[in-house]
Biopython code that builds the backbone (N, CA, C, O; Angstrom):
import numpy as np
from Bio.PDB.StructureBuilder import StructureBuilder

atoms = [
    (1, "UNK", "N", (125.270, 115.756, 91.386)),
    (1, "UNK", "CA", (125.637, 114.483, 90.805)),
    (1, "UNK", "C", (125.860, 113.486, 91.943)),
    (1, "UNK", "O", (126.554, 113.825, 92.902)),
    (2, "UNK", "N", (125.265, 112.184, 91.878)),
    (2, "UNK", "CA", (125.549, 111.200, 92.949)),
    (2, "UNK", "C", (126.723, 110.513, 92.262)),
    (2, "UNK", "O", (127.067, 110.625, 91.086)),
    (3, "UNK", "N", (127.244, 109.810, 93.188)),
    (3, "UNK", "CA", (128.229, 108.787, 93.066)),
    (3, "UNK", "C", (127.963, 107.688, 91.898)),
    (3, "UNK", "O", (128.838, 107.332, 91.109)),
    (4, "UNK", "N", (126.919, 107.308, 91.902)),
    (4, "UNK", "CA", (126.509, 106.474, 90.698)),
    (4, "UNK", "C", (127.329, 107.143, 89.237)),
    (4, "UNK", "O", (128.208, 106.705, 88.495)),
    (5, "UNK", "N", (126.463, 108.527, 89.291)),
    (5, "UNK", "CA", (126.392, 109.625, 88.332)),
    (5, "UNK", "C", (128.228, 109.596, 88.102)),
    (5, "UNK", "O", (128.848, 109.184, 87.121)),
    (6, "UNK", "N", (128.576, 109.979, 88.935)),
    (6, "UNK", "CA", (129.924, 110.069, 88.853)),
    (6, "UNK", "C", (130.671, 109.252, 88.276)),
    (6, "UNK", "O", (131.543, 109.694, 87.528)),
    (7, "UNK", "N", (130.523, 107.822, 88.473)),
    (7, "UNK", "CA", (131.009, 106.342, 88.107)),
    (7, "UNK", "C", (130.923, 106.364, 86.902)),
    (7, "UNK", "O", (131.939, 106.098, 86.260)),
    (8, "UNK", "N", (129.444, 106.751, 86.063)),
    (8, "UNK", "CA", (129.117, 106.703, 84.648)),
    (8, "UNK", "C", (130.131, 107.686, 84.187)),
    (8, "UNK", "O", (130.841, 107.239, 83.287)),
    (9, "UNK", "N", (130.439, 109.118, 84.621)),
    (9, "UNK", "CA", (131.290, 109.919, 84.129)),
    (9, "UNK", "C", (132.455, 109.672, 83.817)),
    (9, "UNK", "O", (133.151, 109.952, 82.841)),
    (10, "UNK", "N", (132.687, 108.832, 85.211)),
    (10, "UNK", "CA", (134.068, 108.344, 84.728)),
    (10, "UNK", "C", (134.591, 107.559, 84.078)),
    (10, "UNK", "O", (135.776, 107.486, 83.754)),
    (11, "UNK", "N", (133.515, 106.737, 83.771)),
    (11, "UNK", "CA", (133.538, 105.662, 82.786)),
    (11, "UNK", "C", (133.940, 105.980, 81.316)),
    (11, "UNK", "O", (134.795, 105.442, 80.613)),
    (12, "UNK", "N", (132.747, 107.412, 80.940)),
    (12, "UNK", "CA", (132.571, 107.743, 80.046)),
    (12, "UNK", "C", (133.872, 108.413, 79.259)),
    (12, "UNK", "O", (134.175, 108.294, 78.072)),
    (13, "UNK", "N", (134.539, 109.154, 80.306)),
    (13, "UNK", "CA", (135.544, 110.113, 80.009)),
    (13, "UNK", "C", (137.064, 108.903, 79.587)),
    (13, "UNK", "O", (138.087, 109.262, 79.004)),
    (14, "UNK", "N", (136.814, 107.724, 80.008)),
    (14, "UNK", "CA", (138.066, 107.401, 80.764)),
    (14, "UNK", "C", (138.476, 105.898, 79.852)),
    (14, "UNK", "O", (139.431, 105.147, 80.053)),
    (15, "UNK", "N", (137.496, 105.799, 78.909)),
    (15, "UNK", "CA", (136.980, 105.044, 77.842)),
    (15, "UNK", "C", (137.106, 103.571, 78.255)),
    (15, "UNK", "O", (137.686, 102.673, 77.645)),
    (16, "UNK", "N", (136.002, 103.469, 80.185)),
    (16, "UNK", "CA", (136.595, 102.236, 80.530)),
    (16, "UNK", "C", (134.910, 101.844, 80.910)),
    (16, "UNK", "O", (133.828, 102.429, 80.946)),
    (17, "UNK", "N", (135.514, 100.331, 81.183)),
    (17, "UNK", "CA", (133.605, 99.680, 81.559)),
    (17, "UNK", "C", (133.572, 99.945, 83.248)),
    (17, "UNK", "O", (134.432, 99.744, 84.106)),
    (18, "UNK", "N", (132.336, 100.429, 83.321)),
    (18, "UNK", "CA", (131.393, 101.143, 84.749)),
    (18, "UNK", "C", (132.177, 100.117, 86.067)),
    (18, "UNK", "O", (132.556, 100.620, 87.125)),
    (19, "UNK", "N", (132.301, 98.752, 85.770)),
    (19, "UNK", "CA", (133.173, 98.248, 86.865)),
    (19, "UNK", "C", (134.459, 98.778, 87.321)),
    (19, "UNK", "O", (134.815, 99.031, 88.472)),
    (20, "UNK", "N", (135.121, 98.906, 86.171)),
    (20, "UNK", "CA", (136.524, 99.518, 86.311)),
    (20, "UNK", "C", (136.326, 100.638, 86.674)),
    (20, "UNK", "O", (136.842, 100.747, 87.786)),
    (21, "UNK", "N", (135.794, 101.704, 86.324)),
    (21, "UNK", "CA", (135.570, 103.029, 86.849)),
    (21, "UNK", "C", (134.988, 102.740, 87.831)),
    (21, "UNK", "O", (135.753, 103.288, 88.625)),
    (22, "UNK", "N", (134.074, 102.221, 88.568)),
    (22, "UNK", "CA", (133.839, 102.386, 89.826)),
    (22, "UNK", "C", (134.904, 101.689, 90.607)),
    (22, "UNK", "O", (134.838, 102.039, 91.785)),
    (23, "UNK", "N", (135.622, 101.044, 90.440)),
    (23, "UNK", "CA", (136.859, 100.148, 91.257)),
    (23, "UNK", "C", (137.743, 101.815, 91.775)),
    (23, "UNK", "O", (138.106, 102.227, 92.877)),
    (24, "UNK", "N", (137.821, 102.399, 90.398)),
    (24, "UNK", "CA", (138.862, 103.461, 90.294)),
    (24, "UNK", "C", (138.181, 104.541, 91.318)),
    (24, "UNK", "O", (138.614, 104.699, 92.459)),
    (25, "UNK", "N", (137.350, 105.082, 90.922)),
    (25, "UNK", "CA", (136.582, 105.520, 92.176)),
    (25, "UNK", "C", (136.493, 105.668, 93.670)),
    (25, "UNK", "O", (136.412, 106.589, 94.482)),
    (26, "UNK", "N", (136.552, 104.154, 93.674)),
    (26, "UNK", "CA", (136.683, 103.786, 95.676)),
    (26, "UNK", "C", (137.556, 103.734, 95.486)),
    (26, "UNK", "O", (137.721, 104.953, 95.447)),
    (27, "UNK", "N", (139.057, 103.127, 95.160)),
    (27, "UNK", "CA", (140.444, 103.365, 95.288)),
    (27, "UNK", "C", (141.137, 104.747, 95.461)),
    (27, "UNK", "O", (142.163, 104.937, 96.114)),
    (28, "UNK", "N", (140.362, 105.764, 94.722)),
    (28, "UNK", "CA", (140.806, 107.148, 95.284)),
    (28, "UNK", "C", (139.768, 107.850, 96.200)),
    (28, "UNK", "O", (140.214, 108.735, 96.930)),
    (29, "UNK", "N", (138.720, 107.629, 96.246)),
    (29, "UNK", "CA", (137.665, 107.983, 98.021)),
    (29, "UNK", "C", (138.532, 106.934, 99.041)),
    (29, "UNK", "O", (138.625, 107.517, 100.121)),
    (30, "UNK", "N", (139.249, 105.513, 99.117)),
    (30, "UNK", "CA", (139.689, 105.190, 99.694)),
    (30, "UNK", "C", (140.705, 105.626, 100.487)),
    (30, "UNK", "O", (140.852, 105.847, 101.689)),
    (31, "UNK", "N", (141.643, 105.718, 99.096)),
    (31, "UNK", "CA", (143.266, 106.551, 99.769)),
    (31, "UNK", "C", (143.413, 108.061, 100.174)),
    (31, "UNK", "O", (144.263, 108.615, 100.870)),
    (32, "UNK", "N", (142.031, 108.672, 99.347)),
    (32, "UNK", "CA", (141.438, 110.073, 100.892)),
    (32, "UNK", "C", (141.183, 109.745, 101.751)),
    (32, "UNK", "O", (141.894, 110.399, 102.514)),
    (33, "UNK", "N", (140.539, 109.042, 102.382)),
    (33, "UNK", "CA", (140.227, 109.143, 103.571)),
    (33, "UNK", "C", (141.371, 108.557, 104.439)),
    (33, "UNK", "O", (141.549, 108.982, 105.580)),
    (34, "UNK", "N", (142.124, 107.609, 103.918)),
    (34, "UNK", "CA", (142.985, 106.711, 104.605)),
    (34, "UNK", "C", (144.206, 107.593, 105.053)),
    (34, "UNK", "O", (144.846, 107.477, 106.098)),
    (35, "UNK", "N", (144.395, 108.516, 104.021)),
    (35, "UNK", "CA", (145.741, 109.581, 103.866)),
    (35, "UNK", "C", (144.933, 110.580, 105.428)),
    (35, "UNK", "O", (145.517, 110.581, 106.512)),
    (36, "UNK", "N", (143.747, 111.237, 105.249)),
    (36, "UNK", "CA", (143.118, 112.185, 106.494)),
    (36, "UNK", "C", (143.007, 111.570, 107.734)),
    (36, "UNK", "O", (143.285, 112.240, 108.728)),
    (37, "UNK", "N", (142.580, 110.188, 107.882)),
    (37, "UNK", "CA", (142.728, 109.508, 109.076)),
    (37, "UNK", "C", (144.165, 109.793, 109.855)),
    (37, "UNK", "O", (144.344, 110.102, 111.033)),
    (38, "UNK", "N", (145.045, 109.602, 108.882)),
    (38, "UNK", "CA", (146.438, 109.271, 109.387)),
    (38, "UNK", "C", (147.059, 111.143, 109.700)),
    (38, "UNK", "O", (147.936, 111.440, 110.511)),
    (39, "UNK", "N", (146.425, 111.971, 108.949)),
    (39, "UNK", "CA", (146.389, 113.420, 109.669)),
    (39, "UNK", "C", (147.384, 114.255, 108.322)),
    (39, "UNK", "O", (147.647, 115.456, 108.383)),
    (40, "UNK", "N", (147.747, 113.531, 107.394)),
    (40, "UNK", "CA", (147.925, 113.524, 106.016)),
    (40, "UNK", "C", (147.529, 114.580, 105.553)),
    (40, "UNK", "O", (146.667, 115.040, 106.302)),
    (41, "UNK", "N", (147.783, 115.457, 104.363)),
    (41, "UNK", "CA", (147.456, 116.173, 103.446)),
    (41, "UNK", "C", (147.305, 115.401, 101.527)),
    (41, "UNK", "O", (148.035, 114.643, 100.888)),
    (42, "UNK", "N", (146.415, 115.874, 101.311)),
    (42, "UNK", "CA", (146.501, 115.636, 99.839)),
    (42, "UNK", "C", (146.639, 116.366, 98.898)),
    (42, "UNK", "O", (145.495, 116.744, 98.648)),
    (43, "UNK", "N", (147.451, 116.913, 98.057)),
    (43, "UNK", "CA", (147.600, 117.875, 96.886)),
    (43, "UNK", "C", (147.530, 117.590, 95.865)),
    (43, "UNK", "O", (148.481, 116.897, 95.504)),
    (44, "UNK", "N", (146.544, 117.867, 94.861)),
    (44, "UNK", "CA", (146.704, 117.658, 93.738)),
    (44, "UNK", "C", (146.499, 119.345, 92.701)),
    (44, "UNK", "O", (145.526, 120.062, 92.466)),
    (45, "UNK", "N", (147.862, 119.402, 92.348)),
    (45, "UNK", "CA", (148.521, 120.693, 91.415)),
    (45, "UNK", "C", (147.306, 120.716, 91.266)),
    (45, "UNK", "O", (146.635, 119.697, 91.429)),
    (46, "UNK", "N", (146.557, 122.359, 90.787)),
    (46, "UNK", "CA", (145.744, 122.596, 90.111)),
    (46, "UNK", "C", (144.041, 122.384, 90.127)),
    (46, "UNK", "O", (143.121, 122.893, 89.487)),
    (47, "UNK", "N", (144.140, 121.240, 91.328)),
    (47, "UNK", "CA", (142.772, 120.707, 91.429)),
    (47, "UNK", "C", (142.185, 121.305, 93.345)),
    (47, "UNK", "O", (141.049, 121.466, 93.791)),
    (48, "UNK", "N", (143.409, 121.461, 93.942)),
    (48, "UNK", "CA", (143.058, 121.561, 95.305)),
    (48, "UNK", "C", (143.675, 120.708, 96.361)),
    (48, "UNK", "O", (144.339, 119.746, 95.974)),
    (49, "UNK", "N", (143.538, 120.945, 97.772)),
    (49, "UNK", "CA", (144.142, 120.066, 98.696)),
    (49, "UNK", "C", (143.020, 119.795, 99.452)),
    (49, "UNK", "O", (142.184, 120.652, 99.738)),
    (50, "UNK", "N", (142.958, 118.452, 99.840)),
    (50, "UNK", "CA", (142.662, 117.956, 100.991)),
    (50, "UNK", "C", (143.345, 118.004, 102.385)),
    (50, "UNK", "O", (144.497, 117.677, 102.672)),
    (51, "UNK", "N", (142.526, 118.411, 103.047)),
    (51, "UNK", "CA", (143.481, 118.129, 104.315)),
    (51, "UNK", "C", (142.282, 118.157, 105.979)),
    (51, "UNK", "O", (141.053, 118.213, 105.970)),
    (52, "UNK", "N", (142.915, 118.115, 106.824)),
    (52, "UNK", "CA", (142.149, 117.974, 108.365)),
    (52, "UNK", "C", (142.777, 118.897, 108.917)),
    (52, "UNK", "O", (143.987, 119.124, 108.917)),
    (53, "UNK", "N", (141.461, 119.745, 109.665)),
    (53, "UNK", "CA", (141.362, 120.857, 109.958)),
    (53, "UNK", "C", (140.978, 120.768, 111.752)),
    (53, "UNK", "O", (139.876, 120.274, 111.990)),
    (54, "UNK", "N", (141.632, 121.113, 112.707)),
    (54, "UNK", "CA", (140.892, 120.537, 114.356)),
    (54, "UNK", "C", (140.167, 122.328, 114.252)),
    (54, "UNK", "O", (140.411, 123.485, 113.909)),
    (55, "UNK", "N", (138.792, 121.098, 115.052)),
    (55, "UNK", "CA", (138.105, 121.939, 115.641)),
    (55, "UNK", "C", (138.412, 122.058, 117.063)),
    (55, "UNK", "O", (138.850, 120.998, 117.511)),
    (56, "UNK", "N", (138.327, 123.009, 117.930)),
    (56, "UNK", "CA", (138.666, 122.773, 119.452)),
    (56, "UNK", "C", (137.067, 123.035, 119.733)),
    (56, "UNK", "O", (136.146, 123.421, 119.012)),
    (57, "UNK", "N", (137.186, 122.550, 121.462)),
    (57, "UNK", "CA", (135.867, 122.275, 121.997)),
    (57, "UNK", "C", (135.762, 123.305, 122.526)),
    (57, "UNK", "O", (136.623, 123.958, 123.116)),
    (58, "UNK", "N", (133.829, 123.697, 122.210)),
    (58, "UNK", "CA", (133.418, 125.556, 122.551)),
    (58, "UNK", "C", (132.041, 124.839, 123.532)),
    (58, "UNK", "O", (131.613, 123.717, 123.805)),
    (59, "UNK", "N", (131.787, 125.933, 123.755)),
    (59, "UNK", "CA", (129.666, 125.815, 124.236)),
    (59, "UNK", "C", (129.272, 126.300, 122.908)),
    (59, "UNK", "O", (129.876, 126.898, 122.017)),
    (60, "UNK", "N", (128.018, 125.841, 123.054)),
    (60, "UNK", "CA", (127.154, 126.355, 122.097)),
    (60, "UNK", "C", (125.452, 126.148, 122.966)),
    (60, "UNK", "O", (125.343, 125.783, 124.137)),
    (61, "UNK", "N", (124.586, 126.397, 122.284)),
    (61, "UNK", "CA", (123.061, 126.726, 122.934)),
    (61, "UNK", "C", (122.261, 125.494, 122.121)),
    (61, "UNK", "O", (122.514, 125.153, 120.966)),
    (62, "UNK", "N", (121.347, 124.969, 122.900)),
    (62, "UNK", "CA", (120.678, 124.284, 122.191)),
    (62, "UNK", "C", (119.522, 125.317, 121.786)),
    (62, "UNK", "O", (118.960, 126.017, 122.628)),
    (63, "UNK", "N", (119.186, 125.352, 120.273)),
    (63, "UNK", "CA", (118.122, 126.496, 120.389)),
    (63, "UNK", "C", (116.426, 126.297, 120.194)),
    (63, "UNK", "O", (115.583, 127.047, 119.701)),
    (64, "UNK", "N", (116.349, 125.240, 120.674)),
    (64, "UNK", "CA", (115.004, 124.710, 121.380)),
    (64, "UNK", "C", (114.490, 125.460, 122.822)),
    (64, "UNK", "O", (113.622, 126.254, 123.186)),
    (65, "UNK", "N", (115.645, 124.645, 123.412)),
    (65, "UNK", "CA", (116.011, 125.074, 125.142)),
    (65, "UNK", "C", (116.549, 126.399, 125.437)),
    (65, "UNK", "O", (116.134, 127.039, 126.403)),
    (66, "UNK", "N", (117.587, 126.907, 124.537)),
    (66, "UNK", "CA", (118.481, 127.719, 124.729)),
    (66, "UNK", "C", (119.510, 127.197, 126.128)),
    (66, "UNK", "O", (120.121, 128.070, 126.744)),
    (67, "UNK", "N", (119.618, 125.879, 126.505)),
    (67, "UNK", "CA", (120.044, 125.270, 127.376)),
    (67, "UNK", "C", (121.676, 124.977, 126.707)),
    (67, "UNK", "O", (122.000, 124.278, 125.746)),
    (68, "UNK", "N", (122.587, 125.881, 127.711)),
    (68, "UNK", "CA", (124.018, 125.563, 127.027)),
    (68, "UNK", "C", (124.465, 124.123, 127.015)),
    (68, "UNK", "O", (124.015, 123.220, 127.720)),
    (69, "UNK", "N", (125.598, 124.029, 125.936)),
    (69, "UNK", "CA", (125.692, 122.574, 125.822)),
    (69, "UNK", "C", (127.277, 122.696, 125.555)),
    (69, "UNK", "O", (127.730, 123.836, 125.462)),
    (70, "UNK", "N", (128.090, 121.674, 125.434)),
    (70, "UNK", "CA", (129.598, 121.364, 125.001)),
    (70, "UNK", "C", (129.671, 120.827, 123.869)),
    (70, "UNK", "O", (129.171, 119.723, 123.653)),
    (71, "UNK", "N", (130.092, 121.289, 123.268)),
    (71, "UNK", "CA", (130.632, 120.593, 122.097)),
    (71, "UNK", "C", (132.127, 120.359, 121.936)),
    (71, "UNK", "O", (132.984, 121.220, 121.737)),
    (72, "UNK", "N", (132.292, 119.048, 122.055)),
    (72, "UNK", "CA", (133.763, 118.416, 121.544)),
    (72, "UNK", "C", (134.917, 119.076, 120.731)),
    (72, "UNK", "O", (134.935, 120.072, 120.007)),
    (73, "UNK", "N", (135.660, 118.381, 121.016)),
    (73, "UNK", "CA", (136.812, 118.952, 119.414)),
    (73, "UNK", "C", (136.542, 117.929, 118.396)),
    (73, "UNK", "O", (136.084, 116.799, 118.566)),
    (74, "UNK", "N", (136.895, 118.500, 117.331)),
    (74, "UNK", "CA", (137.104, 117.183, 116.419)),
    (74, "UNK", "C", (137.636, 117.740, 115.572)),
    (74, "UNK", "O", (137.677, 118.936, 115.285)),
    (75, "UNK", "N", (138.258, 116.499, 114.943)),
    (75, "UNK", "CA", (139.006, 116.755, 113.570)),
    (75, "UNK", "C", (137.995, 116.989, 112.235)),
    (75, "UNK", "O", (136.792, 116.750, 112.337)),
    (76, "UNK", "N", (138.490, 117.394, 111.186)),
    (76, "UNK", "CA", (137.401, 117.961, 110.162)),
    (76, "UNK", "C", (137.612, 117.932, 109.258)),
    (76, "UNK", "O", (138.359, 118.810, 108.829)),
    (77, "UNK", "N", (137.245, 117.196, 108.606)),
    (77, "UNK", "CA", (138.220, 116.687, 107.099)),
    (77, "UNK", "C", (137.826, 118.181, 106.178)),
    (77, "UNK", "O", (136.856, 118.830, 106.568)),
    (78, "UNK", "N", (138.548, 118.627, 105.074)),
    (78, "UNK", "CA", (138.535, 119.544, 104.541)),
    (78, "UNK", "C", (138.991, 119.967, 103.247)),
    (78, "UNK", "O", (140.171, 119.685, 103.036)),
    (79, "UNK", "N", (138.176, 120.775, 101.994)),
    (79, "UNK", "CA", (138.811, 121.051, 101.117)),
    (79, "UNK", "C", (139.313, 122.397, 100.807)),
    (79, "UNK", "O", (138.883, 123.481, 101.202)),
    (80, "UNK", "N", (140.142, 122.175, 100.153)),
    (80, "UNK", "CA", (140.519, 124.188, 99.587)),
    (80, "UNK", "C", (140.811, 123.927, 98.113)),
    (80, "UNK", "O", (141.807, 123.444, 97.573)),
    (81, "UNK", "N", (140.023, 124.239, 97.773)),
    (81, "UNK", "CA", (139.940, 124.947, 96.056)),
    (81, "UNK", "C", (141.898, 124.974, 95.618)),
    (81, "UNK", "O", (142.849, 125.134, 96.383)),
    (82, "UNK", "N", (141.879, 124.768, 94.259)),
    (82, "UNK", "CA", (142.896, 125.413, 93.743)),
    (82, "UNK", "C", (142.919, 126.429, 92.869)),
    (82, "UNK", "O", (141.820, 126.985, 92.866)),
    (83, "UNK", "N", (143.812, 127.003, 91.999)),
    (83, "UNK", "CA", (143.859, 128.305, 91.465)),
    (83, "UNK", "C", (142.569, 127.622, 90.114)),
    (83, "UNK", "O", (141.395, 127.876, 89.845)),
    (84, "UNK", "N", (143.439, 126.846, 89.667)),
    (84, "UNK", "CA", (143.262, 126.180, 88.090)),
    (84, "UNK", "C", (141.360, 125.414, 88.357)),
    (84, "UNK", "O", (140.436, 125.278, 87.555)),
    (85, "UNK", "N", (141.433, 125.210, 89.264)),
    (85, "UNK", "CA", (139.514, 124.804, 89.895)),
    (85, "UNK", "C", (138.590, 126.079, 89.778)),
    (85, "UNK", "O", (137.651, 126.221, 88.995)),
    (86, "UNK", "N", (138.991, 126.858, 90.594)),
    (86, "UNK", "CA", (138.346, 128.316, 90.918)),
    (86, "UNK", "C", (138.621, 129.063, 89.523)),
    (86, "UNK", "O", (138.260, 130.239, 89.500)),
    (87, "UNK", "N", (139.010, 128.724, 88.753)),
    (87, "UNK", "CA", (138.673, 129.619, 87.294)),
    (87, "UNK", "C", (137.802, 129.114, 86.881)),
    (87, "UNK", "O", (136.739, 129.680, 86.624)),
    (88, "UNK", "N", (138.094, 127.653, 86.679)),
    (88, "UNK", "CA", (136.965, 126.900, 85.671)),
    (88, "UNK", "C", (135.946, 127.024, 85.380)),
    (88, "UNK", "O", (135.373, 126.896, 84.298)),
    (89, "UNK", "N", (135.364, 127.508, 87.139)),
    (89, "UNK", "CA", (134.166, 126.953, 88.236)),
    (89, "UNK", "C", (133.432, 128.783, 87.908)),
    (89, "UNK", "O", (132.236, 128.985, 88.119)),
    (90, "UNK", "N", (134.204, 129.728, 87.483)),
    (90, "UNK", "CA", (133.907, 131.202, 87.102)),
    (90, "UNK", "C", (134.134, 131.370, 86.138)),
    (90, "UNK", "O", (133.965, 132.487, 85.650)),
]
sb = StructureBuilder()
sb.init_structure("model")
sb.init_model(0)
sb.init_chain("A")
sb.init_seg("    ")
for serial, (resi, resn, name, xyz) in enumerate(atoms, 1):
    if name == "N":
        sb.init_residue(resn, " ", resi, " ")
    sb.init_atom(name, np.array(xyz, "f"), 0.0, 1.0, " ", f" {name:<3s}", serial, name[0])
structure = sb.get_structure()
């Protein structure tokens, strides 16, 4: 499902017009990302957490070359399932 797709869903479910649901939309992709920037967690009972995960910096191979290379750390935005998700979803 794309984002479009999604917008209509939410529209549909939410018994609102495609503007408003898409407003609603970026207002919560917004305040994820804004909450993970800041190094934040997000929980929502039942649905799962968001959260940022550090990667630390390793080698790795380029496997063209097989010419070793560095790779950075970075932060990693991240989800984990909840109980009440992972049934649904089985």
């Amino acid at each position: 499902m794309k984002k479009e797709e999604f917008v209509d869903a939410v529209a549909a479910k939410g018994g609102m017009e495609k503007a408003e649901a898409s407003a609603a939309v970026e207002a919560v992709l917004d305040t994820i990302t804004d909450t993970l920037k800041k190094g934040d967690e997000i929980t929502l009972v039942g649905f799962g957490k968001f959260l940022v995960r550090r990667r630390e910096a390793r080698q790795g191979r380029n496997p063209r070359t097989g010419e070793t290379i560095d790779i950075p750390a970075a932060n990693m935005p991240s989800f984990k399932a909840g109980k009440a998700l992972k049934e649904s979803v089985n």
